[in-house]
MIKOLFI-987679 format. One line per 4 residues: for each residue x, y, z of C-alpha. Coordinates in nm, 3 decimals, decimal comma, always signed. Layout:
X/Y/Z | ...;
end
This chain:
-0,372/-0,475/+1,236 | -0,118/-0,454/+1,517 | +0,260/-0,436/+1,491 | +0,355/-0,789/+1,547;
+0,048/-0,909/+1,264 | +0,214/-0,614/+0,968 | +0,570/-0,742/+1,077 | +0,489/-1,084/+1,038;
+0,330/-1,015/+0,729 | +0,558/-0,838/+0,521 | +0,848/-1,086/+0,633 | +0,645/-1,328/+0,464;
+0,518/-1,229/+0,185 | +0,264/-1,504/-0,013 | +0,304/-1,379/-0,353 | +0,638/-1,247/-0,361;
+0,794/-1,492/-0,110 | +1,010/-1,390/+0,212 | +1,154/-1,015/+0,206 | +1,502/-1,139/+0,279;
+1,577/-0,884/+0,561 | +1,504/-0,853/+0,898 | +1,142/-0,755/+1,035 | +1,034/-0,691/+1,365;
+0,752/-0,583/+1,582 | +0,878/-0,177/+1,717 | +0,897/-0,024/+2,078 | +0,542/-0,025/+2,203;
+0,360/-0,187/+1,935 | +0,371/+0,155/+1,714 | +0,570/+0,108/+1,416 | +0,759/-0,193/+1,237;
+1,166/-0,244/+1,230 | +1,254/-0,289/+0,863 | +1,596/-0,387/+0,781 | +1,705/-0,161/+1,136;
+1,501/+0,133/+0,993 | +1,189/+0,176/+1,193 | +0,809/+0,282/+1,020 | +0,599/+0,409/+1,271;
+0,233/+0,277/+1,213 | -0,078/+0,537/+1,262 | -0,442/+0,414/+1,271 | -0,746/+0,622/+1,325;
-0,931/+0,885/+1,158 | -0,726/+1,158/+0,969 | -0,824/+1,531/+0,989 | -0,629/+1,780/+0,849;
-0,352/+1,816/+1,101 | -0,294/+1,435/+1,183 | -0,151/+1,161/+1,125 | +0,183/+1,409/+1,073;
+0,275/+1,300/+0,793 | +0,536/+1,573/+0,710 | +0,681/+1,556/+1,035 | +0,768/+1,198/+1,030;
+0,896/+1,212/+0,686 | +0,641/+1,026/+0,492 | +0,638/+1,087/+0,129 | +0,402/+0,813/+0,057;
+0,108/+0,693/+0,250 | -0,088/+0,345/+0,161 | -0,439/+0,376/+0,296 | -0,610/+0,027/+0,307;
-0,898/+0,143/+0,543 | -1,156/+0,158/+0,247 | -1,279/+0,490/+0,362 | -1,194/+0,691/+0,078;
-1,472/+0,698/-0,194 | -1,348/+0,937/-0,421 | -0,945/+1,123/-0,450 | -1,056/+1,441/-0,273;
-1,142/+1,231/+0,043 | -0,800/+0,987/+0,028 | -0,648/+1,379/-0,032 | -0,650/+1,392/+0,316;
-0,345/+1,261/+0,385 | -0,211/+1,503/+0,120 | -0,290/+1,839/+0,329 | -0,088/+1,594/+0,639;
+0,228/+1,625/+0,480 | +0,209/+1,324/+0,236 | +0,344/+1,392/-0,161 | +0,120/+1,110/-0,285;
-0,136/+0,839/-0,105 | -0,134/+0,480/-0,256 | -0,510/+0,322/-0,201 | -0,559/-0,023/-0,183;
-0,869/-0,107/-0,407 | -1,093/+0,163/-0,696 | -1,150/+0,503/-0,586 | -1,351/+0,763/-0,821;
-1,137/+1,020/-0,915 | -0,770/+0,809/-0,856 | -0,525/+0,719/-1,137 | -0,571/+0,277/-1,154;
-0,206/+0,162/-1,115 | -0,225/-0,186/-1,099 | -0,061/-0,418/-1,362 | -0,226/-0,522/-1,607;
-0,463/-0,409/-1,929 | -0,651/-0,093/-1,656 | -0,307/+0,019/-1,564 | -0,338/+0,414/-1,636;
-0,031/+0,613/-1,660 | +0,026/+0,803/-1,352 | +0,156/+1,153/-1,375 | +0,376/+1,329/-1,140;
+0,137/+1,586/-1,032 | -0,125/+1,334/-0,936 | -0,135/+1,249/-0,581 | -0,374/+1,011/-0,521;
-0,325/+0,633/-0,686 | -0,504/+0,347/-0,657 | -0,428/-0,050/-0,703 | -0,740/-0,156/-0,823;
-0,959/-0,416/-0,671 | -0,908/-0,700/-0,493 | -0,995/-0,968/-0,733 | -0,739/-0,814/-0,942;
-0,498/-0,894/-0,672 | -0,646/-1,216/-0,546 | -0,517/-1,323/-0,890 | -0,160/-1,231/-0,869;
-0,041/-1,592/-0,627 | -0,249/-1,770/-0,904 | -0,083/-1,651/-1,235 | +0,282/-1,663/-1,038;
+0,182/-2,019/-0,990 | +0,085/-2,077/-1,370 | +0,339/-1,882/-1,506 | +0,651/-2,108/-1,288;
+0,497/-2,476/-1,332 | +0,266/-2,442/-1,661 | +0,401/-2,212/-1,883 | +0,168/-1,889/-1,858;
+0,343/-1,608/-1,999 | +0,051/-1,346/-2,020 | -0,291/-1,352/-1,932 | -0,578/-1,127/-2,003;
end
């Protein structure tokens, strides 16, 4: 993804509708301007001295690269700087945060956390929709 594509996106939300502040692409394509706060944006592989993580500030990192098969390989970003690293999708090893009947309790200590897969959030638009115009309170 590029700057202008994430800053589009998160202005405009599909599940949770528009953001209601202001989103821009950043100087030189490299981060996104949230609100007049700017998030610098790092792609490419991680080692254990990059992306700085620490130095920018970053307490959380999402990683949606799919790399990461198991928590000691998303821990990567940990040994950058990061307190915790959100992953989009299942990771061996990762506390399952997502909503729902899987959501596992996630301790302080633990630093890597996943959302669980993609189905599970391919459903979310779908239930929003059922639960406004037909009544769906809970689903299973």
């Amino acid at each position: 993804w590029d700057a202008a594509a994430m800053a589009y996106s998160f202005a405009r939300d599909s599940s949770q509708g528009a953001v209601g502040v202001s989103v821009a692409e950043g100087p030189e394509g490299k981060s996104i301007v949230v609100d007049g706060r700017r998030v610098p944006i790092f792609s490419g592989p991680v080692t254990k001295s990059a992306p700085p993580w620490r130095a920018v500030g970053a307490d959380y990192v999402l990683d949606t690269d799919g790399d990461c098969a198991d928590a000691e390989a998303a821990r990567k970003h940990v040994y950058c700087g990061a307190r915790k690293v959100v992953l989009t999708g299942l990771c061996a090893g990762a506390v399952l945060v997502a909503p729902g009947p899987l959501q596992g309790a996630a301790r302080p200590r633990q630093d890597v956390l996943c959302l669980g897969p993609v189905e599970l959030h391919a459903c979310a638009p779908v239930l929003s929709l059922l639960g406004r115009y037909a009544g769906v309170e809970a689903a299973l």
